[in-house]
C-alpha positions, 0 to 999 in steps of 0.5 A: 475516532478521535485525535490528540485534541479529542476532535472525532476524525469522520472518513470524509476528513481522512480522505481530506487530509491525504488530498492535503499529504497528511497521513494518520498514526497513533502512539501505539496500539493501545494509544486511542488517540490519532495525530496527522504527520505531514513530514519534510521529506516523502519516500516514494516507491517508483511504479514503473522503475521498482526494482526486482531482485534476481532472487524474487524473480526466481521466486515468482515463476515458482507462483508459489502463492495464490493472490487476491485484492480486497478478499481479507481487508480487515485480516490483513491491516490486523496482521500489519498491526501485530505479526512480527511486531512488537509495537505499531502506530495502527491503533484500533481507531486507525483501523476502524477507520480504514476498514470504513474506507475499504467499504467506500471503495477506497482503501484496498488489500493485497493478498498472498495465500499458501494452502489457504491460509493468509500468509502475506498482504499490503494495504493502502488508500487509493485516490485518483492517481496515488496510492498510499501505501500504509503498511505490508506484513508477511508471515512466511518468507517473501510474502509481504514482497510478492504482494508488493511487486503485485500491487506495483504491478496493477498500479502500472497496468491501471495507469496510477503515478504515485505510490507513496509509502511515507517514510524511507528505510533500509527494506524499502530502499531494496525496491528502489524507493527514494525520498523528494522534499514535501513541496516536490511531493504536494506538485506531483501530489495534486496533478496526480489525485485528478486522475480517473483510474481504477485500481479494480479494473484489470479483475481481482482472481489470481490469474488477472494477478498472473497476467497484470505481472507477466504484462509488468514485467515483459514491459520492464525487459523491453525497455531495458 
């Protein structure tokens, strides 16, 4: 994997540049070359405080998918990069280098399934106390929603502080995301990736998912 320089990037170097608040992308997918973005400002999605609209809530006491982590890692960041896109910044080389990473233990996938076909899923790069979310697709209606509120689920219940997912838009702006300057980010940054947490440690199967969101959100209804 190499960069706009030529210099080949290792996974060890990756996980430095997180620690440092860069993150990878490319031009395209066809692009082989990778460039690091360390922007000004950094969107934040709040763990605790992710907002769940009334009609997801409906939703999800339908369980109208099964979830999983870590069953279809290379499925799902192939499926960021091409279902209903027409163009991505997760070029081959990004990929490769994230399904390294998955093999290391660092890089994760959430995964919604309906009848046994992969139909929703996130991905990211967990370090310490930080996830860095990365991208989330969904073929069927909700799915890429529901692997999120999942994922934000495990991420409060195994005590992680920060989920970053690097730029702010219009759908992030619905789960209550908001943007904080970079020197704000890299203070929160470095206490936060000191943590010892485990993003595995509440189970993988579909129903340690069901208990982990039903734990999630009885706490949300207590503290309202």
């Amino acid at each position: 994997m190499s960069t706009k320089n030529n210099k080949i990037i290792t996974s060890d170097q990756l996980i430095k540049a997180y620690k440092l608040g860069m993150f990878p992308m490319s031009e395209s997918r066809t692009n082989k070359k990778i460039f690091f973005v360390d922007p000004e400002l950094r969107a934040i999605i709040p763990i605790f405080n992710f907002h769940i609209s009334k009609s997801l809530l409906r939703i999800i006491k339908k369980k109208p998918f099964k979830i999983t982590m870590n069953e279809a890692f290379p499925d799902v960041i192939k499926s960021c990069a091409t279902i209903n896109r027409t163009e991505t910044w997760i070029n081959k080389e990004i990929e490769d280098l994230f399904i390294s990473l998955h093999k290391n233990k660092y890089a994760h996938s959430v995964e919604c399934w309906q009848k046994n076909k992969l139909i929703g899923g996130i991905y990211g790069l967990a370090i310490g106390g930080v996830f860095f979310a990365e991208s989330m697709f969904s073929s069927v209606s909700n799915g890429s929603k529901i692997a999120l509120l999942n994922l934000v689920a495990r991420l409060w219940k195994t005590g992680f502080k920060i989920l970053d997912v690097q730029f702010l838009n219009d759908h992030l702006l619905q789960f209550g995301a908001y943007e904080i300057s970079k020197s704000e980010f890299q203070i929160n940054l470095q206490k936060a990736i000191q943590l010892e947490v485990d993003i595995l440690s509440c189970g993988l199967s579909d129903e340690d998912f069901s208990d982990c969101l039903s734990t999630f959100l009885q706490a949300k209804i207590e503290m309202s």
